[in-house]
N, C-alpha and C positions, 0 to 999 in steps of 0.2 A: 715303748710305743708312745705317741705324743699326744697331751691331752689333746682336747679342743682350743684352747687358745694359743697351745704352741704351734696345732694346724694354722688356725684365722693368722696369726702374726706372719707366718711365711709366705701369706697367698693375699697379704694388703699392699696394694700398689704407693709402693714410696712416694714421700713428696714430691721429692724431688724428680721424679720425673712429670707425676702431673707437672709440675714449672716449667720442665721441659717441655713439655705439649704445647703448654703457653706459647712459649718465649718463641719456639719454630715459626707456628702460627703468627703471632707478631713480627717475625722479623722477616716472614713470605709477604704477608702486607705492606710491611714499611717499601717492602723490592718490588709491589707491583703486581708478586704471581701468586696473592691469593685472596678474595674475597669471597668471604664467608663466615659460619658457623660452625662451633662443635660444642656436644652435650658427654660427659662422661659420666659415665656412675660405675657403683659397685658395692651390690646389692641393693640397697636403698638408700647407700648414699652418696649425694653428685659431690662429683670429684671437679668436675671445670663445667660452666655455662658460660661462653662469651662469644661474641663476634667481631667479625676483622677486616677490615677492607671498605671498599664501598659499593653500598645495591644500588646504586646507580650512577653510570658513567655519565652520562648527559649533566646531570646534578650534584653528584659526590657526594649525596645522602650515606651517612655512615650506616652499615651493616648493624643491627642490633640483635641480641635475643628473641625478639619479637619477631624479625623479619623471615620471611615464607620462601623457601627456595625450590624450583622443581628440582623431582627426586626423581625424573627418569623411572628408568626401570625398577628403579623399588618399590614400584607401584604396583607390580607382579606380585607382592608379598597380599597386595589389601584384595586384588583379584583372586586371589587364591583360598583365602581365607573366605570372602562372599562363595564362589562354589564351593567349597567344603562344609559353610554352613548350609546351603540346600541339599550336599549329600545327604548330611544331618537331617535334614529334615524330610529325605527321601522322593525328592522331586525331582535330583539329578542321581547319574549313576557312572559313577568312575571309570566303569566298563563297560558301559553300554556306547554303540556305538555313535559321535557327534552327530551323524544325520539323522537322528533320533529325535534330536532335539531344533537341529538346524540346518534350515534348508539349503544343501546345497546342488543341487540337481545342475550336471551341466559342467560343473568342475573337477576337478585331479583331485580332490579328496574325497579318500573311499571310507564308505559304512567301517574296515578294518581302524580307523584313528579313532580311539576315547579320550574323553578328557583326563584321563589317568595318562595319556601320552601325553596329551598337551600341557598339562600343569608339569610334567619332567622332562620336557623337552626329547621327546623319544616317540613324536609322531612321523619324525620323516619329511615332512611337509616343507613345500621350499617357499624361504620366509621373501619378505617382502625388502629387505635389506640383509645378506649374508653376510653377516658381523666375523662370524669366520673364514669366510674367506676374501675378507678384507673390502667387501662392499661402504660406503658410506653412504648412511640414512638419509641424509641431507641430498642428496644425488635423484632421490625419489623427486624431487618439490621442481627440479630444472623445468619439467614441461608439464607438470600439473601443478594448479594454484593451490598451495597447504593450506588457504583458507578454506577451501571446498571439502574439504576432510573434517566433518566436526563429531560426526555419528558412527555410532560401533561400524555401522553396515557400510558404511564409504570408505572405509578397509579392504572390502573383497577384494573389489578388481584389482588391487597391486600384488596381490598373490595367488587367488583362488585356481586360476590356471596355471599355475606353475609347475613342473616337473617336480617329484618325489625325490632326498636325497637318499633313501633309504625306504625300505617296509617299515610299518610301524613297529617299533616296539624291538628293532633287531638294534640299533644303536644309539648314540646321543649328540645331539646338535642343537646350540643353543639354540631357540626360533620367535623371536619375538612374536608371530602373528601367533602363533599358537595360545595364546593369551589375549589376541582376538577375537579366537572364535570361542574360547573360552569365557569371553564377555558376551559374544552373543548368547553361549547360553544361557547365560546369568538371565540375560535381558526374557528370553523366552518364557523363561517358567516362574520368574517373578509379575512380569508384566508391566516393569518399569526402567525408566534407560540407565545403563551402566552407573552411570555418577552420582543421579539421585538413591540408588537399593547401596553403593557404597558407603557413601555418607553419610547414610542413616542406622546404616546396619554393620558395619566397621567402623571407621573414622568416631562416630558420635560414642558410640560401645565402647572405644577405648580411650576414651577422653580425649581425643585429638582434636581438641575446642580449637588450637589452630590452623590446622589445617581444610583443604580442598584443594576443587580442579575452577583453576582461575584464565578465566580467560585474556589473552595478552592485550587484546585491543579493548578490553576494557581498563578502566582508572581504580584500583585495587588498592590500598593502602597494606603496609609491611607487603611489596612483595618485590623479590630481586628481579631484575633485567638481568639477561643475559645475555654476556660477551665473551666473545674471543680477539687474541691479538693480531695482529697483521703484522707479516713481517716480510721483510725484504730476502732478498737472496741469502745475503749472507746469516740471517737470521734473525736480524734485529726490530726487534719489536719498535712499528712506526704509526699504529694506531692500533684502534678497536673497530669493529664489526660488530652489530646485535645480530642474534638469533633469528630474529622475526618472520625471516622467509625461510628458515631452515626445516621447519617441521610444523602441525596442524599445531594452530592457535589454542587447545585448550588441548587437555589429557583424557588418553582412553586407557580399555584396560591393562594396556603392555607397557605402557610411561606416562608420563607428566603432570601427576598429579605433585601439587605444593604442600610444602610442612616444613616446620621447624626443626631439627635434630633434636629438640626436646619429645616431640609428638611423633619420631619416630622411636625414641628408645619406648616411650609409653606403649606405642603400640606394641612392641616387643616382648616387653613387660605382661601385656592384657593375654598376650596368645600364650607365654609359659606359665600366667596365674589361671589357665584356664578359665577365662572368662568371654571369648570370643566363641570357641569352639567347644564340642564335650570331650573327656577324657580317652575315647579310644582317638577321633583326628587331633584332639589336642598333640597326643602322642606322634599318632602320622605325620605331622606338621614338622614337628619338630627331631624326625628320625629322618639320614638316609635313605633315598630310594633307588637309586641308581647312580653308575659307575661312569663318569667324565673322561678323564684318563687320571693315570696314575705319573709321578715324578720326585725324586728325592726321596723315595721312600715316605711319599704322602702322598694320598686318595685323596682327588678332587671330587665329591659324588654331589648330586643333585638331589632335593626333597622337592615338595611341593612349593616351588617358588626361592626355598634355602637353597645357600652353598656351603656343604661340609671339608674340611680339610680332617681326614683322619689319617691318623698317623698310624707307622708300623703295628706297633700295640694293639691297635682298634680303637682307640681314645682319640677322642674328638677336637681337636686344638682346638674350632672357630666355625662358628655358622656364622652367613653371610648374607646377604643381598646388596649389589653395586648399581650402580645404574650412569652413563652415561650417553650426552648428547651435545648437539651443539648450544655450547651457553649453561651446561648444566652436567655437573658430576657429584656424586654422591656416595657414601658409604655406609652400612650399619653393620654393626659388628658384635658379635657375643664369643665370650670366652668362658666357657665353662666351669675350666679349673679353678679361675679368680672369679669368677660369678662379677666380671666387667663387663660392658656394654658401654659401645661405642657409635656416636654418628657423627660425620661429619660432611658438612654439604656447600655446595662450592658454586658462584655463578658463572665458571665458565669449561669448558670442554674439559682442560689438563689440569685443575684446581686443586683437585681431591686428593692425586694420586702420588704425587710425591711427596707431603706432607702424610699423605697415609703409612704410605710404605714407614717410615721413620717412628709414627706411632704406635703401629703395631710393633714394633720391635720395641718401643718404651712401655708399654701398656700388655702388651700382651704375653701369652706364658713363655716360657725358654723351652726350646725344644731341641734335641739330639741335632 
């Protein structure tokens, strides 16, 4: 049987691939198709901090450590965590029913949806963008101005009538607004709007001194612009495009809030040192709650906000949270076997994603 340190030695991520991490990342920069950040560690100690590219096309201000990138939908992780801590504190109720808390008299969702659907995406509720069935977000903005969208409640009407695609609670479908009205609760029973009881109460809790919800048309200092390329028929990249009309100017509780890939491993960090949460959600947070679909002989399942990949076994390769949009892709990644943690965050739509793919297979565990 092998001591402890014949364990620790088998499960420390070689240099040489950190270099690798590196060198990809630099040499997606040098081509064009990636600006941004990534933060590694494991356990406690960072394995790469650097950035690559530039946060701004207009300027070619270089990408630094410091600079703030939105992280999309892994904003869902800090929404999740504020209602979990008023479950916590007994103001909200996982299974009580959301018209309990919020008013929605008049719309297709029924007293049957709790925020226990909504925080697993198993309310049924038909979202305001169907990511699944190949809807795009951006598509919402053609005939409504995205600057008129700044407040939880200016949300409704892009979904609150919409057909169910299921009862609640019988299957699972990703649903961004469900993390909507899941901010409205928030909003309800604290008494204060989404981003202020965030910030204060996540964000600052976990030492995420860099991060917030930054508004675009305002002059912000370290924060990325976001672009995508343009391209002709044949493909070929023949400029850039901002984001700016692509989605609402500042972040609610389903995306766009700003951070560093540093400020998100820490958050990560703060919810498995149980310091955000107490020990039975600490646990819920960070367990399984429901089943995605299955493929390869690995279960994609959903927690509160997480994404699990468990494998055959029941071992847990990698919790997850992704998030993108137009001008913004992101990753954060935990492997439990190497006790790694991973983010990496990208200023434009396709950023993340091929560079990801490549590090988790450097970085992360080997699997059957």
């Amino acid at each position: 049987m092998p001591g402890t340190d014949d364990l620790t030695s088998t499960l420390t991520v070689p240099t040489a691939a950190v270099h690798a991490v590196h060198d990809l990342l630099t040499e997606a920069a040098s081509a064009d198709g990636f600006s941004g950040s990534v933060h590694v560690v494991q356990g406690s100690e960072v394995l790469l901090d650097a950035g690559y590219g530039v946060a701004s096309r207009r300027w070619g201000s270089p990408v630094t450590t410091a600079t703030r990138f939105d992280v999309a939908s892994v904003t869902k992780l800090f929404t999740a965590v504020a209602v979990l801590q008023q479950v916590e504190a007994g103001r909200l109720d996982l299974d009580a029913p959301i018209t309990d808390v919020v008013d929605l008299t008049g719309t297709t969702i029924t007293s049957a949806v709790t925020l226990r659907h909504l925080l697993t995406h198993t309310s049924g509720i038909g979202d305001d963008a169907d990511e699944e069935a190949g809807e795009a977000y951006e598509d919402l903005w053609l005939e409504r101005p995205c600057h008129t969208v700044t407040s939880t409640a200016d949300f409704l009407p892009q979904f609150a009538h919409k057909p169910s695609n299921f009862a609640p609670g019988t299957g699972c479908r990703y649903c961004n607004v469900g993390y909507v009205l899941a901010g409205l609760a928030l909003e309800a029973v604290t008494g204060t709007t989404y981003r202020e009881h965030v910030l204060e109460h996540v964000l600052a809790r976990a030492g995420m001194t860099s991060s917030g919800f930054f508004d675009m048309r305002d002059a912000v200092p370290d924060v990325a612009e976001g672009w995508d390329p343009v391209r002709d028929p044949d493909g070929v990249v023949t400029g850039w495009r901002s984001n700016i009309f692509c989605y609402p100017p500042i972040g609610s509780p389903d995306g766009g809030a700003h951070a560093t890939p540093r400020d998100l491993v820490r958050f990560l960090d703060a919810v498995r040192g149980g310091d955000l949460l107490g020990p039975e959600l600490t646990a819920a947070f960070l367990t399984p709650q429901v089943t995605h679909h299955e493929s390869d002989g690995r279960t994609v399942r959903y927690g509160f906000g997480l994404e699990f990949v468990v494998l055959a076994d029941g071992s847990v390769r990698s919790l997850t949270k992704d998030g993108i949009n137009a001008g913004a892709s992101a990753v954060l990644r935990h492997y439990p076997a190497n006790d790694v943690t991973v983010a990496l965050v990208s200023s434009s739509e396709d950023g993340a994603w091929g560079p990801f793919r490549r590090i988790d297979g450097l970085l992360g565990p080997a699997t059957p």
